[in-house]
N, C-alpha and C positions, 0 to 999 in steps of 0.2 A: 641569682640564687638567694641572695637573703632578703627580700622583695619576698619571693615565694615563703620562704622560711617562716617570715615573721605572720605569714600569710595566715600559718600552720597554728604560728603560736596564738593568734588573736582567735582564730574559727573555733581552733579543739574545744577549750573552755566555756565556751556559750554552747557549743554540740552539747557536748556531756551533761552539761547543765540540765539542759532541754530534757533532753533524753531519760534523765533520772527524775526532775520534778514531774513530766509525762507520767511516765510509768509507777513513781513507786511516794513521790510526796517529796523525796531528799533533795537537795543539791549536790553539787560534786562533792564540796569541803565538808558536808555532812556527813557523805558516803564514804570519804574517806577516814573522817572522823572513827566513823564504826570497822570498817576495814583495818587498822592502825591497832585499833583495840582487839580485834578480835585473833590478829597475830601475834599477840604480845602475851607472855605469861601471866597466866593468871587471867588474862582478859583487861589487865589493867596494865596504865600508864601513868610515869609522873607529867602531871599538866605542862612544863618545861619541854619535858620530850617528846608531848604529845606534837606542842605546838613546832617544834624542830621538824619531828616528822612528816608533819603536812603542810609544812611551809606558811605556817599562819606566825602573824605575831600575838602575844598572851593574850593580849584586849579581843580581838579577833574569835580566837577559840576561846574564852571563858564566854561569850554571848553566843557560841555555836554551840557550845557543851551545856550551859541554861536553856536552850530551847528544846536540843536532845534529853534532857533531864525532865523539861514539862510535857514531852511525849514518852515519858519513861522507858527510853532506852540506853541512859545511860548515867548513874551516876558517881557524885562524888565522894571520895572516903580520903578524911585526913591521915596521914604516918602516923604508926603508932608510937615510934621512934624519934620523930623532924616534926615537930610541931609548923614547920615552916615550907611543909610538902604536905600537896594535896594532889589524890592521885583520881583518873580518872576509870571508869570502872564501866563496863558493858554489863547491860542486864539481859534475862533471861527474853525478853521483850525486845532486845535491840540486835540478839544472836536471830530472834525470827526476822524482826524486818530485814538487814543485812542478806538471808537465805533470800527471804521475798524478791529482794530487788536487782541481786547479783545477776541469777539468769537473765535478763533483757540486757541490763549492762554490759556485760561477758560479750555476749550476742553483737550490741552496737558495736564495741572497740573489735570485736575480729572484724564484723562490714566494715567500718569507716578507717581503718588502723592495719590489721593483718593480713585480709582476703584482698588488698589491692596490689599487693606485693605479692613479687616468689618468695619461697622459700629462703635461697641468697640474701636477699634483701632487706628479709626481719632479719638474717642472722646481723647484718651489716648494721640497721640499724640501731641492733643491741651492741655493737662495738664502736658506732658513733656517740651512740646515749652516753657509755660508759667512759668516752674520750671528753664528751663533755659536760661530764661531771665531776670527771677529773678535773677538770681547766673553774668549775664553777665551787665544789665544794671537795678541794685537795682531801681535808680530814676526814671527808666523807660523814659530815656529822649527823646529818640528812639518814644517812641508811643507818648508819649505828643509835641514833633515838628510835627507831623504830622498836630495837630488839630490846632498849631500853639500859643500853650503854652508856655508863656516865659521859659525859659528852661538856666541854668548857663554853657555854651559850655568850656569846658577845649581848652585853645589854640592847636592849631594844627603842 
């Protein structure tokens, strides 16, 4: 079983890859980049919990949010409050690409992800995910950056 597993974990990420520079120019962590932002109030995040949310470390997302920036869909705006928070910002240019790319995306993860399963299955699945992400991030800091919940980030 975890032979297969890790099987899953090494294949997904180069699919998805594939699948989104294919179709649309992004990478995953770009696409998620935009996705992240585009659920967040306002459309904006602080870079901290940008980078929580998609599991990058800063170094990581600040040269993935510089390249989304020099295709203009996405930028930066410092606190007007925290001189010491810079938050990241979706533009009107990174809500079209996002639209653009999502349908094919959507598409692949039901083929490769939902239509190979019953019904049963994904529900199971989502009660495995959620078993282990319990066991992976107790405080759930992961989902709570997303919404853009203060969140205690271990240095990196």
């Amino acid at each position: 079983m975890w032979i297969r597993f890790t099987a899953v974990l090494e294949l997904l990420p180069a699919a998805l890859d594939a699948q989104l520079e294919r179709d649309s120019g992004l990478d995953h962590f770009e696409y998620s980049v935009l996705v992240m932002l585009s659920e967040a109030e306002g459309r904006r995040l602080r870079m901290t919990h940008l980078a929580t949310a998609t599991h990058g470390k800063i170094a990581r997302l600040s040269r993935v949010v510089t390249r989304l920036e020099n295709r203009g869909y996405v930028t930066r705006r410092p606190c007007a409050t925290d001189k010491r928070v810079t938050y990241a910002v979706l533009t009107a240019s990174g809500v079209e690409k996002l639209a653009e790319a999502a349908p094919a995306h959507v598409q692949f993860v039901r083929e490769k992800i939902i239509d190979p399963l019953t019904s049963a299955e994904v529900t199971q699945l989502g009660v495995i995910a959620d078993k282990l992400l319990e066991a992976l991030d107790a405080k759930r800091t992961t989902l709570r950056a997303r919404h853009g919940e203060e969140i205690d980030r271990p240095p990196l």
